[in-house]
N, C-alpha and C positions, 0 to 999 in steps of 0.2 A: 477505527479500522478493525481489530480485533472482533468487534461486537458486528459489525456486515459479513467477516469469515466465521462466525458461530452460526449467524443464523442461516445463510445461505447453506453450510455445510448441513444440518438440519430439513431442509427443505424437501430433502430426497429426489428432484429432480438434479441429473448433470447441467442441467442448462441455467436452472436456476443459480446454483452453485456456482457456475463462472458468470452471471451477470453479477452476483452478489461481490465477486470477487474482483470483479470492475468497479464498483461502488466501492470498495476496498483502499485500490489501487488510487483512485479519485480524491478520496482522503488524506491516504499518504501523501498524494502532491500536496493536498493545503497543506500539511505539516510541515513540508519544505518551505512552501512559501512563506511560513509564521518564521519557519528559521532563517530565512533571508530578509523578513521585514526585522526582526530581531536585534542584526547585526548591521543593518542599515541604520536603524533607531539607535544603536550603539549599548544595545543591553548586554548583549555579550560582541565576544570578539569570535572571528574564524575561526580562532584556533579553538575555542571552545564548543563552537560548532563543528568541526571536525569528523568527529565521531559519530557526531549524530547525522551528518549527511550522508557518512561511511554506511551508517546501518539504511538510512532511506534506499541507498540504491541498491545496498543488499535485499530488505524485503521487496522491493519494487520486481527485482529479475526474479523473485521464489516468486509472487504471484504472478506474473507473466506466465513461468513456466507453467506454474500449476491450472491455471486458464487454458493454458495452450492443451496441457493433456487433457482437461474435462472433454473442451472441445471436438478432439482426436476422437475422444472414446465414445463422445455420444449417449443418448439415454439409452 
């Protein structure tokens, strides 16, 4: 996820930069879903996922937002 907001950000188009940042976003969801097969599989428990679900939905709303402004602003 980190490495789709590098290089999008890089690209110098706005437009580029928030589809990069949907490809981002995309990511994060599999990381969620690794962290529910995870705790389905019983490698860890909920509560050990916790936090890292905490921070999923937090990055999740900073990209939204920041998609949302590229968009607004246009190239």
């Amino acid at each position: 996820m980190p490495a789709n907001n590098a290089e999008g950000n890089v690209r110098g188009a706005k437009r580029d930069y928030a589809n990069f940042l949907s490809v981002a976003k995309g990511s994060l969801m599999e990381t969620e879903t690794f962290l529910m097969l995870a705790i389905r599989l019983k490698y860890i428990t909920q509560a050990e996922a916790s936090t890292a679900f905490a921070l999923v939905t937090e990055i999740s709303k900073m990209l939204t937002i920041l998609r949302s402004r590229l968009k607004e602003e246009g190239d």
